[in-house]
mmCIF file of the N, C-alpha and C atoms, coordinates in Angstrom:
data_MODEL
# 
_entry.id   MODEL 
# 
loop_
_atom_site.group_PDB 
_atom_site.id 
_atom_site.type_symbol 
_atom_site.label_atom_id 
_atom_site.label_alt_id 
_atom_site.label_comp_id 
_atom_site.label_asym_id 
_atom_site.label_entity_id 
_atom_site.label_seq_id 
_atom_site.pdbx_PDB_ins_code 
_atom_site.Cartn_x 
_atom_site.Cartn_y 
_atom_site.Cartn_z 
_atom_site.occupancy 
_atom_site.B_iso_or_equiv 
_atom_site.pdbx_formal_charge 
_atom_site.auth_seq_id 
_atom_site.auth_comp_id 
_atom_site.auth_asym_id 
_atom_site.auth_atom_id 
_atom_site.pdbx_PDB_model_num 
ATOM 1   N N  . UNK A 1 1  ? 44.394  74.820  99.165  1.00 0.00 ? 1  UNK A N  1 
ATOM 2   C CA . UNK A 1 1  ? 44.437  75.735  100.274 1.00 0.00 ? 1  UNK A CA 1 
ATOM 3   C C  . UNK A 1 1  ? 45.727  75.604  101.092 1.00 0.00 ? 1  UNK A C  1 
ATOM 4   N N  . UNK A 1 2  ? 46.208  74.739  100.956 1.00 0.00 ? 2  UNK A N  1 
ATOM 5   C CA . UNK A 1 2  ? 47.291  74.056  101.940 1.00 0.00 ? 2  UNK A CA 1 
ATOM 6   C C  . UNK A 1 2  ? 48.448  74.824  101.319 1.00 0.00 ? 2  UNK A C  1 
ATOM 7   N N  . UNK A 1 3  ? 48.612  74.902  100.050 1.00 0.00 ? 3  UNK A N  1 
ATOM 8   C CA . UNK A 1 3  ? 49.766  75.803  99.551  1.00 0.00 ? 3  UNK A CA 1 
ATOM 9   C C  . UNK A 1 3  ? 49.664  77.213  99.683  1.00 0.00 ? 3  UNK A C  1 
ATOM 10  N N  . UNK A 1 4  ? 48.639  77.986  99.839  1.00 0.00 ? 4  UNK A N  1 
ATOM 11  C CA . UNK A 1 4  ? 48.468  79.290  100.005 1.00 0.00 ? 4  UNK A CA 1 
ATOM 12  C C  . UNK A 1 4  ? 48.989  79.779  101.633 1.00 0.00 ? 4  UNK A C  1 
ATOM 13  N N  . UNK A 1 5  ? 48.544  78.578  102.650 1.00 0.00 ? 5  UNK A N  1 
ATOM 14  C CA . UNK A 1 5  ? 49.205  78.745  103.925 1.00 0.00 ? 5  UNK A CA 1 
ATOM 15  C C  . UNK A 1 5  ? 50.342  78.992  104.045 1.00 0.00 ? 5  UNK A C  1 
ATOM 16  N N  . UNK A 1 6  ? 51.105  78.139  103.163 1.00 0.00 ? 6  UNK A N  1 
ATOM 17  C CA . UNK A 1 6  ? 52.447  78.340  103.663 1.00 0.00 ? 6  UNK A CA 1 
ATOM 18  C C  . UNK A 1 6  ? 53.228  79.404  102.783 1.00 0.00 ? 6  UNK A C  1 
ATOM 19  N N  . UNK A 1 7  ? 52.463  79.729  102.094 1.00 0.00 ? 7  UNK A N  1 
ATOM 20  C CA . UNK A 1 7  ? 53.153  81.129  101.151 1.00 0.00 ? 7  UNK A CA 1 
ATOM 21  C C  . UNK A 1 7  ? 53.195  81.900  102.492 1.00 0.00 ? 7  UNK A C  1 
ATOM 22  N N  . UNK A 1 8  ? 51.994  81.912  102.918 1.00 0.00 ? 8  UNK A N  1 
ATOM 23  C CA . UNK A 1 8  ? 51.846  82.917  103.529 1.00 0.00 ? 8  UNK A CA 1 
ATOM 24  C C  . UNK A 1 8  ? 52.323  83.420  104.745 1.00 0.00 ? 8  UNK A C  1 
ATOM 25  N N  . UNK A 1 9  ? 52.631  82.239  105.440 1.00 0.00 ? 9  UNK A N  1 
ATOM 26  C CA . UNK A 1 9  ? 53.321  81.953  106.605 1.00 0.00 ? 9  UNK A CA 1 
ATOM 27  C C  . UNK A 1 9  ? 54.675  82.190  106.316 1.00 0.00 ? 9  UNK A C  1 
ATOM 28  N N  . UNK A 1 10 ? 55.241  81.727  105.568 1.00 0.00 ? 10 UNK A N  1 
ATOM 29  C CA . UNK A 1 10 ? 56.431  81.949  105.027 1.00 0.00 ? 10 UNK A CA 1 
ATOM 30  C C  . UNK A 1 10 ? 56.849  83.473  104.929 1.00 0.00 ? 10 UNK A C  1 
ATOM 31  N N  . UNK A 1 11 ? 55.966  84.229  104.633 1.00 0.00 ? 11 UNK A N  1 
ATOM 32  C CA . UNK A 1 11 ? 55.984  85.782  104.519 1.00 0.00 ? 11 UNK A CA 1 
ATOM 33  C C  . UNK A 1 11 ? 56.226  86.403  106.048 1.00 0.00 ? 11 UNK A C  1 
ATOM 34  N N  . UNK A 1 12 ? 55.443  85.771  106.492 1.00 0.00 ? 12 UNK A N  1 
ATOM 35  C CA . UNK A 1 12 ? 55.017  86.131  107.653 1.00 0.00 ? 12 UNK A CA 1 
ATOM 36  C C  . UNK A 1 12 ? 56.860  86.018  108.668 1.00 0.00 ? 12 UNK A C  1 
ATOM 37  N N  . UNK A 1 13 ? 57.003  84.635  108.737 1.00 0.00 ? 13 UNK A N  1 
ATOM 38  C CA . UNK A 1 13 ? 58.550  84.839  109.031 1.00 0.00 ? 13 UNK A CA 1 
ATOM 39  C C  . UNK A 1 13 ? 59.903  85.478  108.900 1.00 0.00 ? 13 UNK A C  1 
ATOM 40  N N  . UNK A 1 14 ? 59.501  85.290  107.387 1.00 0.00 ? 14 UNK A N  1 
ATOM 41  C CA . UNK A 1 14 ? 60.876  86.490  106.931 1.00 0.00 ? 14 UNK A CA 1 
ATOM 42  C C  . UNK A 1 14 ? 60.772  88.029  107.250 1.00 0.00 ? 14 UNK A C  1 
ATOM 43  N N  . UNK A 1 15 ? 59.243  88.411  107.645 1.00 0.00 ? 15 UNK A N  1 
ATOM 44  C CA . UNK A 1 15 ? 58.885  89.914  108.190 1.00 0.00 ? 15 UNK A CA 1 
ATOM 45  C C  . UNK A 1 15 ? 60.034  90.047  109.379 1.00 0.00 ? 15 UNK A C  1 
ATOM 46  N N  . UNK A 1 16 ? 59.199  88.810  110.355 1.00 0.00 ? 16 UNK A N  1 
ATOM 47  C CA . UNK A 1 16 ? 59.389  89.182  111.746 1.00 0.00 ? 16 UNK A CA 1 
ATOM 48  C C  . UNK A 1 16 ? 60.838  88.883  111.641 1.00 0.00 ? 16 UNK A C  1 
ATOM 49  N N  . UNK A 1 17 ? 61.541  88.379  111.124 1.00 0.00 ? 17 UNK A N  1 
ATOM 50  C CA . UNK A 1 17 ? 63.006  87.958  110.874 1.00 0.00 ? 17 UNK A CA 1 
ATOM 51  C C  . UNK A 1 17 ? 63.960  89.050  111.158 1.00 0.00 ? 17 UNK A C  1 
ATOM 52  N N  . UNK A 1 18 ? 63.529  89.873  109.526 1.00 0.00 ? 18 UNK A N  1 
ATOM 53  C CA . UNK A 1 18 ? 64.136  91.208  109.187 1.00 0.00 ? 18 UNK A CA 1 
ATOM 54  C C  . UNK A 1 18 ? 63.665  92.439  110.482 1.00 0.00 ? 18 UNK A C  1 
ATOM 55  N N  . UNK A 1 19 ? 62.205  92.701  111.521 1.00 0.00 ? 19 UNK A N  1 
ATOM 56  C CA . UNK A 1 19 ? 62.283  93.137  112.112 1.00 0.00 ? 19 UNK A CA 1 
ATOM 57  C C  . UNK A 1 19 ? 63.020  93.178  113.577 1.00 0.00 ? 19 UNK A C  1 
ATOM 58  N N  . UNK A 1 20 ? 63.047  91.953  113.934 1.00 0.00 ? 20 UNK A N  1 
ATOM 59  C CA . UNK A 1 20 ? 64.296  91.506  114.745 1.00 0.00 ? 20 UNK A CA 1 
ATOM 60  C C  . UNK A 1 20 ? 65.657  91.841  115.146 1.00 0.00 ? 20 UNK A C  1 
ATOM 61  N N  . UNK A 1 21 ? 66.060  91.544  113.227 1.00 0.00 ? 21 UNK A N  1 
ATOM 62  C CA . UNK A 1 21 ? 67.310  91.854  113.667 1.00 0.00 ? 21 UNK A CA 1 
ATOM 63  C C  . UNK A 1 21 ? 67.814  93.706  113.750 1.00 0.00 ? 21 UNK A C  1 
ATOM 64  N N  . UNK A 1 22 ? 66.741  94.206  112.989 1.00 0.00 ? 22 UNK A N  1 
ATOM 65  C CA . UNK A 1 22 ? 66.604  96.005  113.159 1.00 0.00 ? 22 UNK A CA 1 
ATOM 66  C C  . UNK A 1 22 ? 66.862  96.313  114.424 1.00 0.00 ? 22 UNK A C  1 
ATOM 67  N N  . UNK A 1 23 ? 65.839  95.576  115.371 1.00 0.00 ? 23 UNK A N  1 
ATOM 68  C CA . UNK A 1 23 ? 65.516  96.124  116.439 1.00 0.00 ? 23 UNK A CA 1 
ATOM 69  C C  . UNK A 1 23 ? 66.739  95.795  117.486 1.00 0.00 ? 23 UNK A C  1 
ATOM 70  N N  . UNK A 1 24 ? 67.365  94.865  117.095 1.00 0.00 ? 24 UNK A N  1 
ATOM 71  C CA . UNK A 1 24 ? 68.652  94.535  118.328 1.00 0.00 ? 24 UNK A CA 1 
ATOM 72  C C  . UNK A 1 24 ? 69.491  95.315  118.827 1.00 0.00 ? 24 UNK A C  1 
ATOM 73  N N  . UNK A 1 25 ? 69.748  95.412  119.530 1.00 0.00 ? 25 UNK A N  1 
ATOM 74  C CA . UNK A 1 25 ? 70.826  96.622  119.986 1.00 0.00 ? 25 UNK A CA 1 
ATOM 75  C C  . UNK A 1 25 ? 72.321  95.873  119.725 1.00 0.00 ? 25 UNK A C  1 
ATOM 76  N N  . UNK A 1 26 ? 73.238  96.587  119.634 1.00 0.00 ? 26 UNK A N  1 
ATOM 77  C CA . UNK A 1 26 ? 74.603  96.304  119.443 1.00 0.00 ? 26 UNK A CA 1 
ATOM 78  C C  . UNK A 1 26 ? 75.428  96.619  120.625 1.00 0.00 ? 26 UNK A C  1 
ATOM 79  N N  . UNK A 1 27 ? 75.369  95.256  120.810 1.00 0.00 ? 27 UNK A N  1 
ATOM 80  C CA . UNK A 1 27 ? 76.151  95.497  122.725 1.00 0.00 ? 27 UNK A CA 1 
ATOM 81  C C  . UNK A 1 27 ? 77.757  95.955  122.240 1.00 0.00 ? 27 UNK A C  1 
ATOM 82  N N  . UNK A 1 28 ? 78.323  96.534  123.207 1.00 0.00 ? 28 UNK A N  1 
ATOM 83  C CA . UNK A 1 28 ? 79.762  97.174  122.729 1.00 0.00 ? 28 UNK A CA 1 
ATOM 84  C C  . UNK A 1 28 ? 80.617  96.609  124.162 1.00 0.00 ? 28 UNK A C  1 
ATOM 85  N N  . UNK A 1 29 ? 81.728  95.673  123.860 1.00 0.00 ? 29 UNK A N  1 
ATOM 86  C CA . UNK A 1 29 ? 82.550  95.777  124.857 1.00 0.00 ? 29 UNK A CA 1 
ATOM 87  C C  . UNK A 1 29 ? 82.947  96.213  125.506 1.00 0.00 ? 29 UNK A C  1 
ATOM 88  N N  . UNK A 1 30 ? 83.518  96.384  126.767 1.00 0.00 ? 30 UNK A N  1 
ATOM 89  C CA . UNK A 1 30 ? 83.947  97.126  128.032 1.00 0.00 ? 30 UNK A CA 1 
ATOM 90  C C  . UNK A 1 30 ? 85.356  97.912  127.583 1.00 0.00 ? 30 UNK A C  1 
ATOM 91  N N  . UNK A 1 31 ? 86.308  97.103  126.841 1.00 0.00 ? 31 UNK A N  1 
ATOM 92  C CA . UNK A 1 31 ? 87.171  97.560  126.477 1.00 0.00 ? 31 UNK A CA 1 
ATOM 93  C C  . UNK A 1 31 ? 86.919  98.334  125.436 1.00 0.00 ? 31 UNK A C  1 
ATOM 94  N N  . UNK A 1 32 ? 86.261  98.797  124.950 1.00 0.00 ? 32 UNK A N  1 
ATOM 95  C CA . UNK A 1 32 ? 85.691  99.739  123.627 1.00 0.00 ? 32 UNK A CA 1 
ATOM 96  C C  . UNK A 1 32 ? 85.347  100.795 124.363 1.00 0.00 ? 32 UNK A C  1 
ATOM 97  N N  . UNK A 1 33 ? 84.065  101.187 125.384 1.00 0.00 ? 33 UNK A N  1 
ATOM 98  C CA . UNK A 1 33 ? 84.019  102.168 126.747 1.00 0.00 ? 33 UNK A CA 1 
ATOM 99  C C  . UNK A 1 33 ? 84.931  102.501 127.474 1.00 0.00 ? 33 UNK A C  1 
ATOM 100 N N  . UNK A 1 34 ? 85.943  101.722 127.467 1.00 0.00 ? 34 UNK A N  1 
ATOM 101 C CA . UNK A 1 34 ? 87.088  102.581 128.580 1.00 0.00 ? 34 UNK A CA 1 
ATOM 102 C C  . UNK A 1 34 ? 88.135  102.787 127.696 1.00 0.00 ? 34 UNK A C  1 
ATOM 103 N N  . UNK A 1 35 ? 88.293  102.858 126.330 1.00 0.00 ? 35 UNK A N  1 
ATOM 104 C CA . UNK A 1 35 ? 89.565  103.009 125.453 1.00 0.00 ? 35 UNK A CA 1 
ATOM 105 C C  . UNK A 1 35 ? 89.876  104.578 125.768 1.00 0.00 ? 35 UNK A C  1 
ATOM 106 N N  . UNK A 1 36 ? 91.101  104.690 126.659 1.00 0.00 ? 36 UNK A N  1 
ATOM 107 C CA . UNK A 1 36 ? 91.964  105.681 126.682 1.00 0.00 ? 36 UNK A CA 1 
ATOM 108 C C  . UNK A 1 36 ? 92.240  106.600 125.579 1.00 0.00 ? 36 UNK A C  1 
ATOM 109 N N  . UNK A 1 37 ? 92.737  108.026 125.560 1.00 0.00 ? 37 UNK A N  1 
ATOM 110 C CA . UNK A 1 37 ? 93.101  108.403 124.534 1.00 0.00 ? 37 UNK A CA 1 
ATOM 111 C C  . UNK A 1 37 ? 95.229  108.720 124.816 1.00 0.00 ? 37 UNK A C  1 
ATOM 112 N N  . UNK A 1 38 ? 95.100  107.865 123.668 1.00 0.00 ? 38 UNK A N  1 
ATOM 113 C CA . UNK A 1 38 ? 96.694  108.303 123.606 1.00 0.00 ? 38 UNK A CA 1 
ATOM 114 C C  . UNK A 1 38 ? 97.380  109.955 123.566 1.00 0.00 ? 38 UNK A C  1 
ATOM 115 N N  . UNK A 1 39 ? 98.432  110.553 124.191 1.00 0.00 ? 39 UNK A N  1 
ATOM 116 C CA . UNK A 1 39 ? 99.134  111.489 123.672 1.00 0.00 ? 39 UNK A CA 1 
ATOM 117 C C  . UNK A 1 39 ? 99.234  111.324 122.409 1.00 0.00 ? 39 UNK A C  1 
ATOM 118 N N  . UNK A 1 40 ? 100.056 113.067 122.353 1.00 0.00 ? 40 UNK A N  1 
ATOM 119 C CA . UNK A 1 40 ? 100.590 113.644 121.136 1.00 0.00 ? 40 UNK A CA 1 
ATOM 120 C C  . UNK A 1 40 ? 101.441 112.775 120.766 1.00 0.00 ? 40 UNK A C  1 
ATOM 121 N N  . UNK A 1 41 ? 102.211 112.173 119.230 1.00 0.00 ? 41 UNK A N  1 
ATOM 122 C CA . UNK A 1 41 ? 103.435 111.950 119.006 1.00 0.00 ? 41 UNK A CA 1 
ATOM 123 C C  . UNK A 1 41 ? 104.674 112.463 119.449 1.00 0.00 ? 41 UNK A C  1 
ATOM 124 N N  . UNK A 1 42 ? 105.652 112.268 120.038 1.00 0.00 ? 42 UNK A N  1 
ATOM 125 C CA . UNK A 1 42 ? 106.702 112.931 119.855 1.00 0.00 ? 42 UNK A CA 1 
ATOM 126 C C  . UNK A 1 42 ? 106.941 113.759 118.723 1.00 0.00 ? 42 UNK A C  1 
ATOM 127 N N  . UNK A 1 43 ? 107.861 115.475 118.628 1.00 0.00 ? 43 UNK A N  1 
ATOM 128 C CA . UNK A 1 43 ? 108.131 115.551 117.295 1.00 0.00 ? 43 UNK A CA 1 
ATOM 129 C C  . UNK A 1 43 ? 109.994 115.407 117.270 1.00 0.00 ? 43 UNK A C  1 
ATOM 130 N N  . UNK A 1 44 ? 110.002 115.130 115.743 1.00 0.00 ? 44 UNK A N  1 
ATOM 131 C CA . UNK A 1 44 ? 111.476 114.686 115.564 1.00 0.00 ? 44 UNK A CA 1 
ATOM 132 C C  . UNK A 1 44 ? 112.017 115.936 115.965 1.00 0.00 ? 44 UNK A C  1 
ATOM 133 N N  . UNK A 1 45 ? 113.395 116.013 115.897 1.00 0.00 ? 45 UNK A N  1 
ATOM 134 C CA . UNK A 1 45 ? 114.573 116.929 115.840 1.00 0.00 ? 45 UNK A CA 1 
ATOM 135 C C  . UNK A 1 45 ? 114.247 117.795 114.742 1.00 0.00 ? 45 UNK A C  1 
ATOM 136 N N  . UNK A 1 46 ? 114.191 117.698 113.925 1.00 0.00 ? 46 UNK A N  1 
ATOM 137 C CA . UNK A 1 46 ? 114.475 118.277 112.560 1.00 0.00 ? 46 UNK A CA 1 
ATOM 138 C C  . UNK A 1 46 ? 112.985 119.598 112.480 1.00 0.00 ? 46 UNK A C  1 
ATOM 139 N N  . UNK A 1 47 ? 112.099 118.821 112.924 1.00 0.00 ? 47 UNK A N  1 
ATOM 140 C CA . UNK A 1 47 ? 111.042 119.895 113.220 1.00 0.00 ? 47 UNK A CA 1 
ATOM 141 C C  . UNK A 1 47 ? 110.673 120.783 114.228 1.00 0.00 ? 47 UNK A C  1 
ATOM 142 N N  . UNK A 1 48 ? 111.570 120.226 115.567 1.00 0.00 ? 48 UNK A N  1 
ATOM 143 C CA . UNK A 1 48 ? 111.318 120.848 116.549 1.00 0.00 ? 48 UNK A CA 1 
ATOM 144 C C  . UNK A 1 48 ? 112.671 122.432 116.413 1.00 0.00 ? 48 UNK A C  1 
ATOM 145 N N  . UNK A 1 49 ? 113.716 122.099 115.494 1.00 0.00 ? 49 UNK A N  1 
ATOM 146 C CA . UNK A 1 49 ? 114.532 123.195 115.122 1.00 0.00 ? 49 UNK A CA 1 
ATOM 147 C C  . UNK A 1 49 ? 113.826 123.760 113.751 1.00 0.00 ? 49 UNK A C  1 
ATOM 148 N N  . UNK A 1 50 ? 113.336 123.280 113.113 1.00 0.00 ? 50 UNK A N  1 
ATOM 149 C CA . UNK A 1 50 ? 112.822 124.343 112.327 1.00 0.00 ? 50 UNK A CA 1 
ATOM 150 C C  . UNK A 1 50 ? 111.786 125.133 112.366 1.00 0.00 ? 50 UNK A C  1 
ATOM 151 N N  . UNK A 1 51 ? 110.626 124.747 113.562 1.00 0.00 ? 51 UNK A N  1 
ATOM 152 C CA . UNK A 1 51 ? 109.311 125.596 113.904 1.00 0.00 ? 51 UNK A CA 1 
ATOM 153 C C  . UNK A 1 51 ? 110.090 126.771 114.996 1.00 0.00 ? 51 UNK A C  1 
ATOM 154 N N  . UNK A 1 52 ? 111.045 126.316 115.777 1.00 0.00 ? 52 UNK A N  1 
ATOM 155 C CA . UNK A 1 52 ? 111.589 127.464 116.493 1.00 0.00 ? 52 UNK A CA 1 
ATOM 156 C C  . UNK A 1 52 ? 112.953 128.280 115.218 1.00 0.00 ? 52 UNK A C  1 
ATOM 157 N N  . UNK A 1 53 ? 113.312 128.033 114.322 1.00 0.00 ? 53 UNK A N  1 
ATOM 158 C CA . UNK A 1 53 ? 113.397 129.072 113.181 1.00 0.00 ? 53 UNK A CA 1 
ATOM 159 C C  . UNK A 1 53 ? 112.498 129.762 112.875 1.00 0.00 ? 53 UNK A C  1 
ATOM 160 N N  . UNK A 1 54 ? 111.179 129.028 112.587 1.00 0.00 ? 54 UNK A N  1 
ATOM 161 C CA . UNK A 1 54 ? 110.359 130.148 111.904 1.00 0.00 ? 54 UNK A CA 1 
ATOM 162 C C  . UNK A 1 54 ? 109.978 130.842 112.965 1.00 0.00 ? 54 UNK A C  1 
ATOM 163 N N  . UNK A 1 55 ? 109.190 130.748 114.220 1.00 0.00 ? 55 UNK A N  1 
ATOM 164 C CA . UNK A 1 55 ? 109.211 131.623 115.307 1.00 0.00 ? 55 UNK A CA 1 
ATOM 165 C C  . UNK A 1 55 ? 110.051 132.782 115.020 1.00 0.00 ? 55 UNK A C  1 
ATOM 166 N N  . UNK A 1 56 ? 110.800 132.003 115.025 1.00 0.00 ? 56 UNK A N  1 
ATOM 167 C CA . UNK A 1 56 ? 112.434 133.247 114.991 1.00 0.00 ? 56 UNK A CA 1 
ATOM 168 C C  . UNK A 1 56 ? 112.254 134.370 113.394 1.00 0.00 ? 56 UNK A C  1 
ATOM 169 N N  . UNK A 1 57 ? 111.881 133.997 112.484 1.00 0.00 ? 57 UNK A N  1 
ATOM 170 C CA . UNK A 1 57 ? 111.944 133.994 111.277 1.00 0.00 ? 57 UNK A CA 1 
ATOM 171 C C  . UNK A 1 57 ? 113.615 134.067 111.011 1.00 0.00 ? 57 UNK A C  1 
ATOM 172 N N  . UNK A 1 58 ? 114.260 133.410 111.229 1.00 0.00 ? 58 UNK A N  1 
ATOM 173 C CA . UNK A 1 58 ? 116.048 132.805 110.676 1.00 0.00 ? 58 UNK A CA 1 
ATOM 174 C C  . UNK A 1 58 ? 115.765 133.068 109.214 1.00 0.00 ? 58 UNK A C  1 
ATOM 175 N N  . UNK A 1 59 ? 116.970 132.962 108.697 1.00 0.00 ? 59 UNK A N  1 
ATOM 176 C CA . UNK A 1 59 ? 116.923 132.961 107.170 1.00 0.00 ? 59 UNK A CA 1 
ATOM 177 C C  . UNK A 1 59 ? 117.554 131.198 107.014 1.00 0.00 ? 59 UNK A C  1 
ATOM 178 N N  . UNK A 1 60 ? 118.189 130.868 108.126 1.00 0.00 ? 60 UNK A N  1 
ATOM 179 C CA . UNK A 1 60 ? 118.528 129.320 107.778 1.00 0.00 ? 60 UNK A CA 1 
ATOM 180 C C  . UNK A 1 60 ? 118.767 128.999 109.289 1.00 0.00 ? 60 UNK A C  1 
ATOM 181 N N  . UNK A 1 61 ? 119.027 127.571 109.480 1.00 0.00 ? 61 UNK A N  1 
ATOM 182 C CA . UNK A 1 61 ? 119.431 126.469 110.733 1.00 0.00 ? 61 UNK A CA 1 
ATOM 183 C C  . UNK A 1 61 ? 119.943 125.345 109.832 1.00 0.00 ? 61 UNK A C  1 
ATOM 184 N N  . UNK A 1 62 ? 120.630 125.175 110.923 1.00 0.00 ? 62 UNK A N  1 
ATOM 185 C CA . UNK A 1 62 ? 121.843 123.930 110.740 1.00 0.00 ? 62 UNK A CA 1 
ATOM 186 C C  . UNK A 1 62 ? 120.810 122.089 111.395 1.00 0.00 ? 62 UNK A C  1 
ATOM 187 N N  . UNK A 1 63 ? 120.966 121.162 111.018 1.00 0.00 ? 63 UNK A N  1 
ATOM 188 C CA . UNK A 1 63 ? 120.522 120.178 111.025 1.00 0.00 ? 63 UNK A CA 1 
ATOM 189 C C  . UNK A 1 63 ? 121.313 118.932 110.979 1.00 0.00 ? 63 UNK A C  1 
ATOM 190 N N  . UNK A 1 64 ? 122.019 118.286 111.570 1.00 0.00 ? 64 UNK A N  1 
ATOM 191 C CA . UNK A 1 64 ? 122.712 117.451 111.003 1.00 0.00 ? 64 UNK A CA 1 
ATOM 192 C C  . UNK A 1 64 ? 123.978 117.431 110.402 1.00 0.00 ? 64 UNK A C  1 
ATOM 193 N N  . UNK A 1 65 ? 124.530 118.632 110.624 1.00 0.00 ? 65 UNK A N  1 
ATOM 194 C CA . UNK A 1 65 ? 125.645 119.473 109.607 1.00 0.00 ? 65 UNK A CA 1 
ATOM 195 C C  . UNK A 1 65 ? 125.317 119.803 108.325 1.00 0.00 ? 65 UNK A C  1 
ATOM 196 N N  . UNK A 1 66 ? 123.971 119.865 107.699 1.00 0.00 ? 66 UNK A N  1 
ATOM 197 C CA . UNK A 1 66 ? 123.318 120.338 106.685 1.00 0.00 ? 66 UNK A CA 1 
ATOM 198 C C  . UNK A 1 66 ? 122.554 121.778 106.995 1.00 0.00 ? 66 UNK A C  1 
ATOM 199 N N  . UNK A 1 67 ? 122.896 122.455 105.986 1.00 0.00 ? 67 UNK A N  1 
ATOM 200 C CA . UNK A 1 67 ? 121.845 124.120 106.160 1.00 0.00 ? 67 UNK A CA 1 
ATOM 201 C C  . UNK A 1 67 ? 120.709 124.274 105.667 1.00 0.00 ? 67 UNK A C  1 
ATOM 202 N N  . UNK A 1 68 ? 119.734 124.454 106.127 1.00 0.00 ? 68 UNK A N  1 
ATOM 203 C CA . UNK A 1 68 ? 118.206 124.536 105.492 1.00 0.00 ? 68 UNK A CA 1 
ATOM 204 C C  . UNK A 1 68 ? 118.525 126.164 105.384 1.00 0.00 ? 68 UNK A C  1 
ATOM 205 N N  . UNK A 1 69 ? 118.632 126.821 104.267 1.00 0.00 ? 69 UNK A N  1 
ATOM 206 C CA . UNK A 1 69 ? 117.985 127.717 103.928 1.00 0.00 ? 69 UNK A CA 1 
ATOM 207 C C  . UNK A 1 69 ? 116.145 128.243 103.766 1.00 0.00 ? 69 UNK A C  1 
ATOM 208 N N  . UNK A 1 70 ? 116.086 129.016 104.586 1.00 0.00 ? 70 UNK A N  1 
ATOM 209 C CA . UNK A 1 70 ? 114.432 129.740 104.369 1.00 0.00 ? 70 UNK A CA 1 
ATOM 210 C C  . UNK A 1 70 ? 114.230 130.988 103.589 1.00 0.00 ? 70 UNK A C  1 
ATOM 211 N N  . UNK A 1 71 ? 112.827 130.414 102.751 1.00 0.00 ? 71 UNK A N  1 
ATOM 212 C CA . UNK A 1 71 ? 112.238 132.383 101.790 1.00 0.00 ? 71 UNK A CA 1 
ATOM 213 C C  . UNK A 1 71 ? 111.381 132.509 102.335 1.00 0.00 ? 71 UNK A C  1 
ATOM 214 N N  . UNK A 1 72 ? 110.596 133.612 102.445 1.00 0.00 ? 72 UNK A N  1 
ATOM 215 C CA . UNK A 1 72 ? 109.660 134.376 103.155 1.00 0.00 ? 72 UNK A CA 1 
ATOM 216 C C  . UNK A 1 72 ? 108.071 133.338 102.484 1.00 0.00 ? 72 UNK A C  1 
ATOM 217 N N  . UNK A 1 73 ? 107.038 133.132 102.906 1.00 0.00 ? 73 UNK A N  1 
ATOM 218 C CA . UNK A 1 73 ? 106.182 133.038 102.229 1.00 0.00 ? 73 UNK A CA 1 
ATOM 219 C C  . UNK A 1 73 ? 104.928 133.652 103.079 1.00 0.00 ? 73 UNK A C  1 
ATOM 220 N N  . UNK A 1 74 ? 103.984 133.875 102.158 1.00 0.00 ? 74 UNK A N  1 
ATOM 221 C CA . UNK A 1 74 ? 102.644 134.636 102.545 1.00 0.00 ? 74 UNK A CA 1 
ATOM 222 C C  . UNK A 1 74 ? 101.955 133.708 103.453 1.00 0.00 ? 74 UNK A C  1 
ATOM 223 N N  . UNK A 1 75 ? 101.488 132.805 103.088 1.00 0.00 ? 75 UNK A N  1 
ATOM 224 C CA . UNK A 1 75 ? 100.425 132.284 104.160 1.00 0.00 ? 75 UNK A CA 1 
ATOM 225 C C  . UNK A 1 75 ? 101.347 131.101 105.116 1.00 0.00 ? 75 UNK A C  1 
ATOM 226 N N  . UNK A 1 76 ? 102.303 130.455 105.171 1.00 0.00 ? 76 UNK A N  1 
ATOM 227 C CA . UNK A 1 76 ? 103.063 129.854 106.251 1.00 0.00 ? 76 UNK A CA 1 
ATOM 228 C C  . UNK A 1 76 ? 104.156 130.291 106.855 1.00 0.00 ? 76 UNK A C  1 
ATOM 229 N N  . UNK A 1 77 ? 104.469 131.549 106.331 1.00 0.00 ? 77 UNK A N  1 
ATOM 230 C CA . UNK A 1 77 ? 105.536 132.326 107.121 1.00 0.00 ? 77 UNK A CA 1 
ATOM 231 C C  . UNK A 1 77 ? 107.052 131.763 106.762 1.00 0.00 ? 77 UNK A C  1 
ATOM 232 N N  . UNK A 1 78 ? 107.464 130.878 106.818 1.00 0.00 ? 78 UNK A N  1 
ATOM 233 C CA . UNK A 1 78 ? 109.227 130.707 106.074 1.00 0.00 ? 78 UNK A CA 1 
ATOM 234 C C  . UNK A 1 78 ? 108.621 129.094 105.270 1.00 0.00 ? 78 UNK A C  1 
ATOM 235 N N  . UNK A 1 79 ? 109.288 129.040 104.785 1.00 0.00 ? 79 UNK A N  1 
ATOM 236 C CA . UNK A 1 79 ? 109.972 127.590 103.869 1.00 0.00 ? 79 UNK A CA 1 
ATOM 237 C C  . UNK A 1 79 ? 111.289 127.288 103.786 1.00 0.00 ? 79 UNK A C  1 
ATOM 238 N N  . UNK A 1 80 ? 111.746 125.980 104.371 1.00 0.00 ? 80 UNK A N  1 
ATOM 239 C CA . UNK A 1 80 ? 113.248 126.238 104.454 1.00 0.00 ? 80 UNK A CA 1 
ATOM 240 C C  . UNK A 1 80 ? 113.044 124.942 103.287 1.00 0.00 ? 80 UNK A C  1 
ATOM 241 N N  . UNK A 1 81 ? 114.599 124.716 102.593 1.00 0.00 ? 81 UNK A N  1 
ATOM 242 C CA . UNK A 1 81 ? 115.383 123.792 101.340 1.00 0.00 ? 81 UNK A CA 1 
ATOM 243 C C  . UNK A 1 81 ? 116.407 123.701 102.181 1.00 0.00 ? 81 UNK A C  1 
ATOM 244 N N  . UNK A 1 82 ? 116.756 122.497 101.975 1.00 0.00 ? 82 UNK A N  1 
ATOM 245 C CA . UNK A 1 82 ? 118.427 121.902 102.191 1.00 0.00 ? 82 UNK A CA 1 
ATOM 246 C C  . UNK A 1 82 ? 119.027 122.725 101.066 1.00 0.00 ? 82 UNK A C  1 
ATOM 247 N N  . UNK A 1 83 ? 120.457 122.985 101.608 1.00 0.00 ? 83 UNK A N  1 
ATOM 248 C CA . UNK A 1 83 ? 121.089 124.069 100.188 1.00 0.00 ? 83 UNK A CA 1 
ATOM 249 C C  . UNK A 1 83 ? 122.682 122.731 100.278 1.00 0.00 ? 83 UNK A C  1 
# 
């Protein structure tokens, strides 16, 4: 009889064990609740002259002393290439 107890008891622990740790709540740090949200990135040079090309629709802009040539396209409006 003495071995059937402790099967059983034994069961009995690992229940309440596994219900335990279900039930715990997950405390969250203070610094996790007040995390700020950062700004936008800066954008580089190179993009901030070529979105005001396409605005424009240009056929090219200068960069660096390099020419991006642009072709027309359907769904983003220009595509420029270094030429």
């Amino acid at each position: 009889m003495a071995k059937s107890r402790s099967k059983s008891m034994s069961r009995k622990r690992t229940k309440k064990a596994r219900k335990s740790k279900s039930m715990k709540k997950v405390k969250r740090s203070k610094s996790m609740k007040t995390k700020k949200r950062k700004g936008k990135r800066k954008m580089n040079e190179f993009f901030k002259l070529m979105l005001a090309a396409k605005k424009k629709k240009a056929a090219s802009f200068v960069y660096k002393g390099k020419t991006y040539v642009g072709r027309v396209h359907k769904r983003l409006g220009m595509i420029y290439k270094k030429k």
